[in-house]
N, C-alpha and C positions, 0 to 999 in steps of 0.2 A: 849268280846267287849261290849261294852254300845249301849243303844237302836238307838242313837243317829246315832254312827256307821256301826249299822246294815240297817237301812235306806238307808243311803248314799252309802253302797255296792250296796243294793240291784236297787234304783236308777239308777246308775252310771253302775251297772251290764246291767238292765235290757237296756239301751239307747245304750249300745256298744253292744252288741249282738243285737240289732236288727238294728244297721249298720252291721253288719257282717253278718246276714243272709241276709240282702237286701241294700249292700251301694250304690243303685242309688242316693241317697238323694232326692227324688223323692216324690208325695202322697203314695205309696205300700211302702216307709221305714218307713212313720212315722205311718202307717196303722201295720208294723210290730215290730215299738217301741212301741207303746202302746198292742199291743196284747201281747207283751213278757213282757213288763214293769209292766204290773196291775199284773200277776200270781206271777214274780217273789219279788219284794216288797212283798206281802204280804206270800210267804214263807218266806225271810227274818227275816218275823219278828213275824210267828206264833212259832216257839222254843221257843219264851220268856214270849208266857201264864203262863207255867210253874213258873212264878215272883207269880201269883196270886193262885196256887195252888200245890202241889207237892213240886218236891223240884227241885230247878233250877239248870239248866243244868246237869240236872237227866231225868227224868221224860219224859220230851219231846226234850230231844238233844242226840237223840240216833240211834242205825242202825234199827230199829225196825221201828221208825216214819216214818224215810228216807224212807225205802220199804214201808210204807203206804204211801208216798206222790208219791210215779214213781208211784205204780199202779191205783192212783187217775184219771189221765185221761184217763188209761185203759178202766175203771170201767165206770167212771160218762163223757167219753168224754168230759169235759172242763176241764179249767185252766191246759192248757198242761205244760207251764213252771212251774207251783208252786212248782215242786222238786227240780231245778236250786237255786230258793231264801231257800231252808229249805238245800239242800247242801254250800250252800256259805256262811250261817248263821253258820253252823258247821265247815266250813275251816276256816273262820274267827275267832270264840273260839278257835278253836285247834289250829292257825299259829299265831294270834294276840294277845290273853289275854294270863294271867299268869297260869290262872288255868286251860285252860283245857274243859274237858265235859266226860260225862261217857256215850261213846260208844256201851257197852253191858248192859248199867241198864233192870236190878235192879242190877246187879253188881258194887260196888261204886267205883272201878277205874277211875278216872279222867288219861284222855290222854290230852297231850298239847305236844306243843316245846317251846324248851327253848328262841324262837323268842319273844316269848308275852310281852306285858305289861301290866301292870293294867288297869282296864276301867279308873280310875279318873287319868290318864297320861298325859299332854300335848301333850305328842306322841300318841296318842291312836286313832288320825283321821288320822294322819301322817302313820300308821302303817297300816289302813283301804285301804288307798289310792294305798300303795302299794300291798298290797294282791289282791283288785280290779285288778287292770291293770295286775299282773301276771294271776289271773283267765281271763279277757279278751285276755291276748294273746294267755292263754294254748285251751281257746275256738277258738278264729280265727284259730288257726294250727290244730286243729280238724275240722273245718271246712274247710277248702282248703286243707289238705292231706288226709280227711277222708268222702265225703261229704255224701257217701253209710251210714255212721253210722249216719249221720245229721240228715237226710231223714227217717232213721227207727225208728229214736227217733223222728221225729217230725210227722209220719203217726201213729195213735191212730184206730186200725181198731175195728168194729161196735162187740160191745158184744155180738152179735149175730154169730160174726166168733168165738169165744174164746170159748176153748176146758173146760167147767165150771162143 
């Protein structure tokens, strides 16, 4: 997908999940929009450094990054969502574009589905639009039948409990 793309997932991600973790509509939802909203935007759209260096959707779109970004707020206790935006920036290559991403690099295997379109498609925000709203709803149903799993992914305890 195009950077353009990746944005508006991550956007559009980050504002529905934090109605879904807090839809009072209230000050504490939009206190929980922008707390979810700033991490995951800019996971979104740190895979695509990799434009200026490496080789793209190599390098940095891979399961290696991904476990570097969940254990990031382990580690440094902030930007707890930024693994949210560096996963939906991967589902969205691999379910949206044509080509793909190499999941075990330096292994040069590109994985996709045959769903994708090119970045330069007229369909290609069309195609965004839709992957958004299935990852928000596969999130809301995680969230209301699983809320124990919400809760462990969203409690980040002190590095000083972790067995290092």
């Amino acid at each position: 997908m195009n950077k353009e793309g990746h944005v508006i997932n991550g956007l559009l991600l980050g504002v529905g999940l934090g109605f879904v973790l807090e839809p009072g509509g209230d000050v504490e939802t939009l206190t929980t929009v922008v707390a979810v909203t700033v991490p995951v935007v800019l996971g979104a759209l740190f895979p695509d450094v990799d434009t200026a260096f490496g080789r793209h959707r190599k390098t940095l779109h891979n399961l290696l990054v991904l476990g570097l970004f969940v254990a990031f707020p382990v580690v440094f206790d902030n930007l707890h969502w930024v693994w949210v935006g560096v996963l939906t920036h991967y589902v969205l290559d691999v379910v949206g574009s044509k080509r793909g991403i190499a999941l075990f690099y330096p292994l040069s295997t590109e994985y996709g589905f045959p769903t994708g379109v090119a970045t330069s498609s007229r369909y290609a925000n069309l195609v965004t639009l839709v992957v958004t709203a299935v990852e928000l709803l596969v999130a809301a149903a995680i969230v209301r039948y699983a809320p124990e799993l919400v809760a462990e992914l969203s409690r980040v305890p002190p590095l000083s409990d972790l067995p290092l």
